[in-house]
ZATIDREN-603151 format. One record per residue (C-alpha): x, y, z. Coordinates in steps of 0.02 Angstrom, whole numbers, plus 50000, padded with zeros to 5 digits. Example, Ala and Ser with C-alpha at 12.3 -4.5 7.8 and 13.67 -1.06 7.14 Angstrom:
2
506154977550390506844994750357
This chain:
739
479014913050839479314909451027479584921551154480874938151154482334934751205482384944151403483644954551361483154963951195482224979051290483794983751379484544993751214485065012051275485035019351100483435023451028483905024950840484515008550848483045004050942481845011150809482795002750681482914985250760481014983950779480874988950602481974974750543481184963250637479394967950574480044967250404480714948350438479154943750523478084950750356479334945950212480244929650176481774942650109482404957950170483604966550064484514976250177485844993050114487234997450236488605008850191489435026350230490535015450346492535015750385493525003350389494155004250565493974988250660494994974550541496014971150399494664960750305493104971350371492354987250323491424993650446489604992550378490004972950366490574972850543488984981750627487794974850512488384958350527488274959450706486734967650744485734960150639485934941050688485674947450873484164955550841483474940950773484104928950912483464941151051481744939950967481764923550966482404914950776483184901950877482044896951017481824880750939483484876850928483684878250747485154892450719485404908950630486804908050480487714922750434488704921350271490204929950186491254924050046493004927450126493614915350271494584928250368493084940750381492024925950437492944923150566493254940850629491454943050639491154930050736492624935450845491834953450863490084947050874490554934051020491514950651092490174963351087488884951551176490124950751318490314967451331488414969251337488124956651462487044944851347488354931751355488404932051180489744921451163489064905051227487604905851092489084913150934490164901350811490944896850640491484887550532492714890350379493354875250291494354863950376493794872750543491924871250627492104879950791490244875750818489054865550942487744857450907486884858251067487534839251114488284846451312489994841151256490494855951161492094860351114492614874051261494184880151161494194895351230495054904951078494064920951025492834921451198491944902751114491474893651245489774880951176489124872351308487544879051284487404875851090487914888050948486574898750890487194911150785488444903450661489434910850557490094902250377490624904250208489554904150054490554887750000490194878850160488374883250179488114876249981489174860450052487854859550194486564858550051486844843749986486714834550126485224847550175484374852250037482964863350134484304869350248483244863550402484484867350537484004884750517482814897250523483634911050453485334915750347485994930950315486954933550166488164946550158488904953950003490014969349958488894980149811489284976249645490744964949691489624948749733490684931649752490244917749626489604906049781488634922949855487684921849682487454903049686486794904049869485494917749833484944905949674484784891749786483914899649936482614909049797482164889449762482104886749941481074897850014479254892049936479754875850024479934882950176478774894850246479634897850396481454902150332481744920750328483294927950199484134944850240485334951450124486274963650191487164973650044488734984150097489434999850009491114995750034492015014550088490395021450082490145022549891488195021649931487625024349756488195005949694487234997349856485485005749799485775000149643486374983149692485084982049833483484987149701484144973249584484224963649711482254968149776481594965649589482494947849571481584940549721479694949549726479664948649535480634935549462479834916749462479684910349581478944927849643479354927449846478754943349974480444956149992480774971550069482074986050066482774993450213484425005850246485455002250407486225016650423487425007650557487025006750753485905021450759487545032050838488505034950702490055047850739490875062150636492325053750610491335042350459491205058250357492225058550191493265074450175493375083650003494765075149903495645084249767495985073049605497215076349472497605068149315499045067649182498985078049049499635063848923499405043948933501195035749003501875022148949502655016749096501485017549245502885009949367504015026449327502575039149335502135031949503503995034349569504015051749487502175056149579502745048349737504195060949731503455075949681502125075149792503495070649940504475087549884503015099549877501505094149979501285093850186501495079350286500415065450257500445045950208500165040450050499345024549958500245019949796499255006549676500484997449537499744985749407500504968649486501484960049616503014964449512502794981849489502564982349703504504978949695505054990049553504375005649626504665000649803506654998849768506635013049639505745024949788507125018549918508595022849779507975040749736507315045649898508825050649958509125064349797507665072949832507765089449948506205084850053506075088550214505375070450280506295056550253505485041250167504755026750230504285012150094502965000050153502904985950009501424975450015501334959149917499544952149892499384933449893498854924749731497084924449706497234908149600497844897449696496314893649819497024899249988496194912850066496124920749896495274936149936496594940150093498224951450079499634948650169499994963450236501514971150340500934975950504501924992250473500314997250384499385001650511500925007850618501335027550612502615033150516504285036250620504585054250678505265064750531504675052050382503195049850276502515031950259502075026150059501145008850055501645001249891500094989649850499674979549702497804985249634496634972049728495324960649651494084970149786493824987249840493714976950036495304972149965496104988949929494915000050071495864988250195497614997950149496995015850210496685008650399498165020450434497235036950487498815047950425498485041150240497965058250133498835055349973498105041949854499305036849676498075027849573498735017849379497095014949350497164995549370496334981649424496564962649448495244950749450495244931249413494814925049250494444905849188494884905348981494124888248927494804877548797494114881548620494284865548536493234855748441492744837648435492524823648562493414833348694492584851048634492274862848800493234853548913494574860049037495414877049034496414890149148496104900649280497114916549269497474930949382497254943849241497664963549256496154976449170495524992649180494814999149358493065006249335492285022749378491705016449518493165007349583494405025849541493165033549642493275021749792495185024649762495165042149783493795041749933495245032250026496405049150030494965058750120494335044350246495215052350396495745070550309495775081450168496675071650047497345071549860497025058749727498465058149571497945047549435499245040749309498045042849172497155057949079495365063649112494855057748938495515041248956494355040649149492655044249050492945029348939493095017349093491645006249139490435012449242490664998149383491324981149372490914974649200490724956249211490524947049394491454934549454490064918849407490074927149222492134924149218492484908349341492664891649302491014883649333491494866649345491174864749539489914875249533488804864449414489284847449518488554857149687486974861349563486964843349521487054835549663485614846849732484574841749621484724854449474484324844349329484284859749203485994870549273485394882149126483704886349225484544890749390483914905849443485524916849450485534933149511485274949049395486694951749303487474935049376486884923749259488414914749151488564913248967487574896948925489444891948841490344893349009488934878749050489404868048927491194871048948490974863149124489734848949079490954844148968492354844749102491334833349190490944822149094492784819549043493174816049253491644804449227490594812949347489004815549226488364805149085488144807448914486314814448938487244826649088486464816049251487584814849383488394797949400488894786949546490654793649553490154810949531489204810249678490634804749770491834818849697490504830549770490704826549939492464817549923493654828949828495244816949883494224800549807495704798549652497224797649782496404784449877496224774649705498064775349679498384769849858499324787049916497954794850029499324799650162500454807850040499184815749950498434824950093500094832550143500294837549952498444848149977498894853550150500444859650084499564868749937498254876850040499804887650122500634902150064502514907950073503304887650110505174896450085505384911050146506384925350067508254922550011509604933050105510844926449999510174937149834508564945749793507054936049848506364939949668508104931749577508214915349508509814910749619508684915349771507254905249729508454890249692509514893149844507894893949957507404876149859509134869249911509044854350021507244847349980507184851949766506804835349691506514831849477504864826349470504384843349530503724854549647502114844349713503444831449792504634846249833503224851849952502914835150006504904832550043504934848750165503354842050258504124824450287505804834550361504984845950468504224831150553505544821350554506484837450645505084836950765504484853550701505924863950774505644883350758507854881350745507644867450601506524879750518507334894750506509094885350475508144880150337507304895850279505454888550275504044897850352503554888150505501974896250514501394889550358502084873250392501034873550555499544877350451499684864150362499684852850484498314856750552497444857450362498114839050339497324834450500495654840750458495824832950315496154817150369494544816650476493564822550341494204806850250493804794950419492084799550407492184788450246493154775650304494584778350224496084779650324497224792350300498904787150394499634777750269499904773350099499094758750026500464753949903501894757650014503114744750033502984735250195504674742050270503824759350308504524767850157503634783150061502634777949917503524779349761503854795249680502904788049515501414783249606501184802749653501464808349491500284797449411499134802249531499314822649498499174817349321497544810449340496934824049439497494838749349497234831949170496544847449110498054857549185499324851449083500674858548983501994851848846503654860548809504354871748664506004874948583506144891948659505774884348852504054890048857502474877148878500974875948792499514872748837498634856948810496784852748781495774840848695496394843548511498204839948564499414848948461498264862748358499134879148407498074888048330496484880248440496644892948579497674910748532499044915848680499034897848757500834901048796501494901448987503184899249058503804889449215503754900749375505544907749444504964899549600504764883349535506084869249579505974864849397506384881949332508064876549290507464863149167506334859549041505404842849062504494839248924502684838048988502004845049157500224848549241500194862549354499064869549490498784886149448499184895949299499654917349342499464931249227501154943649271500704960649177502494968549113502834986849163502434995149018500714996248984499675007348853498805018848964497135016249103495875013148965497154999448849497574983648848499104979248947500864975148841501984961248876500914950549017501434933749031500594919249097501994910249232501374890449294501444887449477501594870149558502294860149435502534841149418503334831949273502194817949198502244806549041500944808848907500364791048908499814793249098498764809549038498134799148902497734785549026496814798149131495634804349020495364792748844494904803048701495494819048778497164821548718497714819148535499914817648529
């Protein structure tokens, strides 16, 4: 490689010194260095821990200071979430400034819809938000997995760069982390001078899953074909780690019996531990969104009966929906969180159990948190295919947010959260017996349970003839029916052939996702619709009723509501916030969130140069009439029915939906494939007779069985919901449906 970098003698730290010139033997010896970092707090960000934010750091500017990008190729450093890609490039851009290495002329990012990135032209884009200023060309970039496999197909060899970093929390590995270590293990005997780190983190400093992830992890690439050179290293931070990331002694208690109603025994332990034990936050996990609301209000009500000598403070945090493709690994949490408690009270977070530990460590930033209330839940996204049979067998499905048992590992982390900054207490809702029957660690990952039909059109168009003989990651690997399942998705869109090659149009789907709205001549509308459903929270809370009623979700739909659905509901806000000339006044006479309306303009404007690149311009509708008017309303709706064919639903007696798949009307196809319309909806209040949908929620009922059971009365609730006629889904996809 070319010269060091001037600067990377001037370290003051000597461990870190010792350790840096380890790594970077290591990288100049191996193609991959597997890389452990744990035993970390989370202390600098919501969507950090603390191993991810040093490592992440460090490690990229090691390898620029010696050099990795002195021929202007760049260093990529991944991570699956958005919002911890950017606030590491944030902190890494920040901590070369504070070092004098003028870091932040050399650091940038990109998420999608947002490249905050030179490329070395002279006319980059000085924005000056987060200390980026890239005159001088980005050189360490930070990205998601998804975007970096995006980059792919246009750059199979990745050639831009001469190293990526991959970072992944232990045992919890993203289904694009797992694709991008598959792709880069093909990569690497094409390119003899790209160098892969993998930096593994023991999220709260549960080291004993990152060794075992990390020697997986080493086997997989030095003895797996294709066989590459890998290494192990530890990084046990910056070489000056303090006291305070020492884990104090944690006392855990159980029930005696299983409950039956884990929402009650949490208000009961919340209580009890309020009467009797010393000052000191405390962390309360609930099996759902809905259960955040039931013990939050039931905590408020008795509060005030118990002879305590705090007074109460409820903090309810509501997670956003991990199904619906937004920032789905994010909370949104209340910035009383990390706030103390007011003099005389005792804070309790009310959280819904996360689909990460990140997720969940993120909650005990507070440093007065010492009581933990664990139900011994977890959520985590599932995709149930369609089990039909015949010319549509395999194809489509439903991606639901379901609730299961926590593991071992994941009660542990749990527990490790009430002694981060003190001694601490850990109550679980469940007995001991009903613990040692829980899985060890996460049983299935994420690849193993998502829906793989994106993932096998990236692997397509790459150049993956046999998706079967990807090399996925140990224990990564997906049933070879979850394959099938999504070859036979795509064949139905028409984006592979009968013998499974990828066709013209699927190559365009791969790098046009918007191609069917420009068919129907309603490219404009369309990208407001996705704008609109890559935001969170368009209406905000009721304060007219409850913001969970029915009247409250239909008063806050008052005004822009509209029969064909909620797709053109969104769309209707969107028009009248422009048309108000995006008034903060307009907004909250209205009760939308402005910030998310905001966001979504910006989304539809990224969009709408993504689209220019092709040519197709995004400013108007094709088929709208020539006085300016909106396209019609059927136009859209045929439209949503051709792209979410698979997603569609018909109407019962009793006002629930069912499911529909290729097979039509065999109930007895597919077991449970039963949902009902969202309270939230703007169709709630009616029953059209067939709708597609966007996403599809599993809400788990109160009562549940105990830790170790299955869950009682969940119920699957359909989000984004337009009303379509069965010949137009018929229409979309020949052959699929059978009315």
């Amino acid at each position: 490689m070319a010269a060091a970098h001037p600067h990377q003698h001037q370290h003051q730290h000597p461990q870190r010194d010792e350790w840096r010139l380890q790594l970077l033997r290591a990288v100049e010896t191996f193609p991959v260095t597997i890389v452990t970092a744990g035993a970390e707090p989370v202390v600098s960000s919501l969507s950090t821990s603390g191993a991810t934010d040093v490592a992440a750091v460090r490690i990229p500017q090691y390898l620029h200071e010696a050099g990795w990008t002195a021929n202007g190729r760049m260093v990529a450093v991944t991570h699956p979430r958005r919002s911890t890609v950017v606030s590491l490039a944030q902190r890494a851009a920040a901590a070369g400034d504070e070092t004098g290495r003028g870091q932040q002329r050399v650091v940038g990012y990109a998420v999608p819809l947002d490249d905050c990135t030179d490329r070395g032209s002279g006319n980059g884009d000085d924005r000056g938000d987060g200390g980026y200023s890239h005159r001088g060309g980005t050189r360490i970039r930070y990205l998601t997995d998804a975007l970096l496999l995006r980059e792919a197909m246009a750059d199979p060899l990745l050639s831009q760069y001469n190293a990526v970093v991959v970072t992944c929390d232990a045992h919890e590995r993203s289904a694009d982390s797992d694709v991008l270590l598959g792709l880069l293990k093909l990569i690497l005997p094409h390119r003899a001078d790209l160098r892969v780190v993998v930096v593994v983190v023991a999220v709260a400093g549960f080291a004993p899953a990152a060794d075992a992830d990390a020697n997986d992890l080493l086997a997989y690439f030095s003895q797996s074909p294709p066989v590459l050179g890998a290494t192990l290293l530890s990084f046990d931070g910056d070489g000056t780690r303090e006291s305070s990331n020492h884990h104090h002694p944690v006392d855990v208690h159980f029930l005696r019996d299983p409950c039956e109603d884990h929402a009650a025994a949490a208000v009961d332990a919340v209580l009890a531990l309020h009467a009797q034990e010393p000052p000191g936050d405390v962390l309360v996990f609930v099996a759902s969104r809905l259960a955040v609301d039931s013990v939050a209000s039931q905590l408020e009500t008795r509060a005030a009966t118990v002879p305590a000598p705090l007074r109460l403070e409820v903090v309810a945090v509501h997670g956003s929906d991990p199904t619906n493709g937004n920032e789905r690994e994010q909370q949104k949490y209340d910035p009383r969180i990390q706030e103390p408690a007011s003099r005389g009270a005792r804070k309790v977070i009310v959280a819904p159990a996360g689909t990460t530990a990140a997720e969940e460590s993120a909650l005990a930033a507070s440093p007065n948190v010492a009581y933990v209330v664990d139900c011994g839940w977890a959520r985590q996204r599932e995709f149930q295919p369609h089990t039909t049979t015949g010319a549509a067998a395999g194809a489509g499905g439903r991606t639901v947010l379901a609730t299961v048992s926590a593991s071992r590992a994941r009660a542990d982390l749990r527990a490790q959260l009430a002694g981060r900054w003190r001694l601490g207490k850990a109550y679980r809702l469940y007995p001991a017996a009903e613990y040692a029957r829980l899985p060890a660690s996460c049983p299935v990952p994420e690849l193993a349970r998502s829906d793989l039909t994106a993932t096998v059109l990236c692997l397509k168009h790459l150049g993956v003839r046999q998706v079967a003989a990807f090399p996925f990651p140990p224990l990564a690997a997906p049933p070879r029916g979850r394959l099938a399942h999504a070859l036979a998705s795509l064949h139905g869109y028409g984006a592979v052939d009968d013998a499974g090659e990828l066709t013209d149009a699927g190559r365009q789907m791969a790098e046009l996702p918007l191609l069917k709205s420009h068919a129907f001549g309603c490219v404009s509308e369309a990208l407001t619709i996705v704008a609109m459903l890559s935001t969170n929270d368009t209406f905000l809370p009721s304060t007219s009723s409850s913001a969970h009623g029915h009247d409250g979700h239909h008063n806050r739909h008052a005004g822009f509501a509209v029969e064909e659905g909620d797709h053109l509901t969104f769309l209707n806000v969107y028009l009248a916030y422009e048309a108000a000339h995006r008034h903060p006044g307009w907004c909250q006479k209205h009760r939308v969130n402005a910030a998310a309306l905001h966001r979504a303009r910006q989304i539809r404007a990224q969009l709408a140069a993504f689209l220019d690149q092709f040519g197709i311009p995004a400013t108007a509708s094709d088929s709208a009439p020539s006085s300016g008017e909106p396209v019609d309303a059927t136009v859209l709706q045929r439209w949503l029915a051709a792209s979410l064919y698979t997603q569609a639903a018909a109407a019962q007696p009793d006002g629930s939906f069912r499911l529909l798949h290729g097979g039509g009307n065999d109930e007895s196809s597919e077991s449970g494939a039963v949902a009902w319309l969202h309270p939230s909806s703007a169709l709630f209040e009616r029953i059209p007779a067939f709708v597609v949908y966007t996403t599809a929620t599993a809400a788990v009922a109160e009562a549940t069985t105990g830790a170790a059971g299955k869950s009682r009365g969940a119920r699957v609730y359909l989000r984004g919901v337009t009303v379509v006629e069965p010949q137009w889904l018929m229409g979309a996809a020949p052959g699929f449906f059978a009315f």
